[in-house]
N, C-alpha and C positions, 0 to 999 in steps of 0.2 A: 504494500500500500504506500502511498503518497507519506504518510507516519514514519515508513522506518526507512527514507530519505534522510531523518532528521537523527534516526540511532548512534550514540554516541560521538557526535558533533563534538563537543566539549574537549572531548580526547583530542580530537586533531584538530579543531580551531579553537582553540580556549577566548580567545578576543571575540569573535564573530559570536560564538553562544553565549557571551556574556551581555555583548551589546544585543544579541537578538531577544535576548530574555526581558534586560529593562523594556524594549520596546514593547514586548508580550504585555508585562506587567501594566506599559503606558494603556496599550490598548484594551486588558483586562478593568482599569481605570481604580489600579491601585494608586491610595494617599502618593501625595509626594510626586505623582509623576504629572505633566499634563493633561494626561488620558482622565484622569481623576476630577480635575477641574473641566473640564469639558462635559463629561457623563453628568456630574453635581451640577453644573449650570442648566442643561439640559431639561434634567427631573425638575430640580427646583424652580424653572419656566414652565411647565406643565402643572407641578403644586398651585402655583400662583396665580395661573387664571384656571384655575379648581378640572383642569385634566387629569381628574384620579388614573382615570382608565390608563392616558398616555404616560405616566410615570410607573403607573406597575408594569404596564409591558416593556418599557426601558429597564427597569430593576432586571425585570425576567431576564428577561435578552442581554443583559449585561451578565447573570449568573451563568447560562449558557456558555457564553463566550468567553468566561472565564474559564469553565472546565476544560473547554477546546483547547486552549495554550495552554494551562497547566498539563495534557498531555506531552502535547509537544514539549513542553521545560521540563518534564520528566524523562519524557525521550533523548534527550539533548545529553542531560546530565547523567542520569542513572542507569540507561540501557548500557548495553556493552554495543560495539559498532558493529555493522551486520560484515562476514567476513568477507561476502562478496564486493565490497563497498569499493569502487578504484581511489587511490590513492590520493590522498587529500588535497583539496585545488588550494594554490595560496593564493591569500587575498593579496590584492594590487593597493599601491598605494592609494589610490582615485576612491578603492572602494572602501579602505579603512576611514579615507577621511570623511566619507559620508558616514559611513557608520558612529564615528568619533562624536561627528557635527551633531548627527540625529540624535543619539544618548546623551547629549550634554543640552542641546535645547530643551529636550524634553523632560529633563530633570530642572534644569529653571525654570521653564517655565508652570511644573507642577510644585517647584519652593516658593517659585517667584513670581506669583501669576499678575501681580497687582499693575503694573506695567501696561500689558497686553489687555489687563481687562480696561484701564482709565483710557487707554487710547482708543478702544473700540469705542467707549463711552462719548469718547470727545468726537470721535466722528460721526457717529450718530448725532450727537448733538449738531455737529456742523452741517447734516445732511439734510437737516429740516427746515 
């Protein structure tokens, strides 16, 4: 399956599994990451003009989609690598620094969201 593509990744890319996993987590929208404040904005827009409905099925589908990458971040780390697997591709440097870029934006801006939220704020206010 498509899953044991990802079997013991960690083993032979430790950098790549590490930054693929914060991104998981972003996208799972654990604390701390982006993904977190984006999901929380989200619900809490739906709370607020009383969209019960449309904030449990974001809850849902955010638990969902959490177990899906926890697969995968179990697979990565805790499988052994399938033996068939060819030889591990090394990452270039073009793609470490996206990877670098993407795990560090998206940990500011899940510490540091205050920023990105005022400025949306301020353009909005400008746009009207």
């Amino acid at each position: 399956t498509s899953l044991d593509a990802f079997r013991g990744v960690a083993k032979r890319q430790p950098v790549f599994a590490l930054g693929f996993t914060v991104l998981l987590l972003a996208q799972a929208g654990v604390p701390l990451t982006s993904g977190f404040v984006a999901k929380f904005g989200v619900i809490r827009a739906a709370v607020s003009t009383e969209s019960y409905v449309l904030a449990i099925v974001a809850m849902v589908s955010a638990v969902i989609a959490a177990y899906l990458y926890l697969r995968i971040m179990v697979s990565m780390w805790l499988a052994e690598p399938d033996s068939s697997a060819s030889s591990a591709t090394v990452l270039t440097l073009p793609t470490r620094v996206v990877l670098v870029a993407s795990v560090v934006i998206t940990l500011v801006l899940g510490i540091l969201p205050s920023f990105v939220l005022d400025l949306g704020d301020s353009l909005t206010a400008l746009a009207r």
